[in-house]
VMD Tcl script that draws the C-alpha trace (Angstrom):
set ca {
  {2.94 -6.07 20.06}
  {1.15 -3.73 17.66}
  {-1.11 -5.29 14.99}
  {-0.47 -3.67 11.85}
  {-3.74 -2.26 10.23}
  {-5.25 -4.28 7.13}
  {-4.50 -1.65 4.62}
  {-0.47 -2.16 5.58}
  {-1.03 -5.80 5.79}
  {-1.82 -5.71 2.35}
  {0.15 -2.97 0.87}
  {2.86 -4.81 2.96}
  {2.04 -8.15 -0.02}
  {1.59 -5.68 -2.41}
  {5.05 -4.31 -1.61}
  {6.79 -7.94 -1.97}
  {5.06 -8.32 -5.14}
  {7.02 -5.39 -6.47}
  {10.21 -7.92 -6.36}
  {9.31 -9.33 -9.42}
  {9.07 -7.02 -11.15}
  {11.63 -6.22 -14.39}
  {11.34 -2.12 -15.11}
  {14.77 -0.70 -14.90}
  {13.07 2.87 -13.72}
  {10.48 2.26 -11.45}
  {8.63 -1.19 -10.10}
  {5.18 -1.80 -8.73}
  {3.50 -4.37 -7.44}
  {-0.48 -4.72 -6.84}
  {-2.63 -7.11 -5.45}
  {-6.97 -7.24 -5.69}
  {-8.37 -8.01 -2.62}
  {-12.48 -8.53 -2.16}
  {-14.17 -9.65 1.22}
  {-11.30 -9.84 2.65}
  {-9.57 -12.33 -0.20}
  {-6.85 -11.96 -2.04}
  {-7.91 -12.24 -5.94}
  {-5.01 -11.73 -7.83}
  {-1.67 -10.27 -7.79}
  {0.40 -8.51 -10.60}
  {3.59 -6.80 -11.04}
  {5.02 -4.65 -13.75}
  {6.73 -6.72 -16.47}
  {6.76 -8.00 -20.51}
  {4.52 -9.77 -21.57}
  {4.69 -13.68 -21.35}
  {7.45 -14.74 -23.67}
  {8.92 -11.96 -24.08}
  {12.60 -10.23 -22.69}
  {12.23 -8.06 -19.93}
  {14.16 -4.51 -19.54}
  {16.10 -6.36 -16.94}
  {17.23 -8.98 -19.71}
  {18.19 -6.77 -22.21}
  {20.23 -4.43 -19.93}
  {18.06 -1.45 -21.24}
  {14.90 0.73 -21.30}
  {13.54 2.13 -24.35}
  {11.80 5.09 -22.58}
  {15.00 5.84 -20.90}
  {17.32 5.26 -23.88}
  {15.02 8.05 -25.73}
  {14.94 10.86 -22.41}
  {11.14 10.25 -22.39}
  {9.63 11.91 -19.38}
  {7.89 10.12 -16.54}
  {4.27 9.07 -17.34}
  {4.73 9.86 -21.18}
  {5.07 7.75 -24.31}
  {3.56 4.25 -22.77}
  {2.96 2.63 -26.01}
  {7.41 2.37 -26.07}
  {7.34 0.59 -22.63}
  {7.76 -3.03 -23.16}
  {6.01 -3.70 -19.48}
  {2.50 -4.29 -18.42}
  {1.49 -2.63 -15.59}
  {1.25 -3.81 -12.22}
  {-2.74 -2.94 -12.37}
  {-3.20 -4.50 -15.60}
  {-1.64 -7.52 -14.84}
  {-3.65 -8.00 -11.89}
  {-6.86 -7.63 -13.23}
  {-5.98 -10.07 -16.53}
  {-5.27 -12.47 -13.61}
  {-8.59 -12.14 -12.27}
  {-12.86 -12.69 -13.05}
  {-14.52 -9.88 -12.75}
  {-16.98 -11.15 -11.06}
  {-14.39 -11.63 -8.27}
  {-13.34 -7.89 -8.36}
  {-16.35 -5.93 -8.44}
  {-16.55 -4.08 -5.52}
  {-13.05 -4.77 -4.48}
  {-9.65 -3.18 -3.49}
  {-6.58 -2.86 -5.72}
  {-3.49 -2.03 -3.60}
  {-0.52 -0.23 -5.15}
  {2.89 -0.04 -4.29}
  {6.04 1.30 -6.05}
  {9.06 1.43 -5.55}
  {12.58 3.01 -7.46}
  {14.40 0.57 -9.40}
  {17.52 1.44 -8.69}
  {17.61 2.48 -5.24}
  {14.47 0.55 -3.66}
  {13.09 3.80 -1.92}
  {9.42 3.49 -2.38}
  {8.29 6.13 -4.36}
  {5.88 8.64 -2.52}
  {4.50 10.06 -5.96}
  {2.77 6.24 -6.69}
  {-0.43 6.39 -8.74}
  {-2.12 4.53 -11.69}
  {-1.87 5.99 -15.20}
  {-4.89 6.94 -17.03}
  {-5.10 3.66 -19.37}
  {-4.67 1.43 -15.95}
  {-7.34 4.01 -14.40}
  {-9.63 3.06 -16.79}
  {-9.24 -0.85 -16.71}
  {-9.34 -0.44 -12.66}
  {-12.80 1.66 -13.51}
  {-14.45 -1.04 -15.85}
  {-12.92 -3.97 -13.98}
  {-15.62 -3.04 -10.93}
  {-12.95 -1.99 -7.96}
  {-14.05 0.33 -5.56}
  {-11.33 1.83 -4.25}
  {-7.47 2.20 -4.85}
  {-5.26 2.17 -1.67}
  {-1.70 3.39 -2.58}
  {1.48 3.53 0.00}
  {3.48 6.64 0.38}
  {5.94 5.74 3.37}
  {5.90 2.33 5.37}
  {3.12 2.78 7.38}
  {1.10 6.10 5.57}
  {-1.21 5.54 2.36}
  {-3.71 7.60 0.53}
  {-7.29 6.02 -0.43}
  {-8.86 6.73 -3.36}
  {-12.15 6.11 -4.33}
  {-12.58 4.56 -7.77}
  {-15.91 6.97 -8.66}
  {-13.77 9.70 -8.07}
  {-11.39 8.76 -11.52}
  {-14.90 7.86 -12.96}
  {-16.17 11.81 -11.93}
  {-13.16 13.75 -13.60}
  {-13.15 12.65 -16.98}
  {-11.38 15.00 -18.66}
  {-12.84 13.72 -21.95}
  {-16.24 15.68 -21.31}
  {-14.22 18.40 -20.55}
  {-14.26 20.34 -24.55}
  {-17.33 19.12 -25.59}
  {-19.86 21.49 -27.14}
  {-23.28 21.43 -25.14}
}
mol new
graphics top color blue
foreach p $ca { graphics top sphere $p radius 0.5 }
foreach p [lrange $ca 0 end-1] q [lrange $ca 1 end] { graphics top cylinder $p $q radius 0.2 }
display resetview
């Protein structure tokens, strides 16, 4: 029997997390793991108390033809990121993982094109994680390290020197 590798062993959690999630377009799930630990775990979804996409039969975004990876502030979810790191010290995170895995909504096919947007880039960047370790097919992932998000801010980018 083949061991699986640690990176699908926990991409393989992160992936299970996903089924909790409650976006009608596309769910992730994401766990924070540090010396080997798992720290916390979060999933895209409302916030506490309130109805989910799933519950009301609807998304906004959706409803409104918004484009992919536009017009966040109309999403009623929190992010699979963010919720992980609200669910964690970060003292427990610094200099830890954050695995990522996403899936379609509607069809379950896990969705190659997986990444963090730039407001969950930034919360993974002050939160202390180190890398980012994001599945494209079953067993293949891509590994990104966390300086590298820190290295092309694009906010320095049409500034007068």
């Amino acid at each position: 029997m083949e061991r699986t590798s640690k990176e699908n062993y926990y991409l393989d959690i992160a992936q299970t997390v996903t089924e909790r999630a409650t976006c009608l377009r596309r769910v992730y799930g994401a766990i924070i793991v540090n010396n080997d630990e798992i720290i916390s775990t979060g999933y895209n979804g409302a916030p506490r108390g309130r109805k989910n996409c799933v519950d009301l039969g609807y998304c906004t975004r959706e409803a409104m033809q918004v484009p992919r990876g536009e017009r966040y502030e109309l999403c009623r979810s929190v992010h699979a990121e963010a919720n992980a790191i609200i669910s964690a010290a970060r003292r427990d995170m610094a200099g830890g993982t954050i695995y990522l895995v996403g899936r379609d909504a509607r069809t379950g096919a896990l969705l190659s094109d997986a990444t963090s947007c730039s407001m969950c880039r930034r919360q993974i960047i002050n939160a202390g994680l180190e890398k980012v370790v994001i599945r494209r097919t079953p067993t293949e992932y891509e590994v990104i390290p966390v300086r590298e998000w820190v290295y092309e801010d694009d906010s320095m980018a049409n500034v007068p020197v």
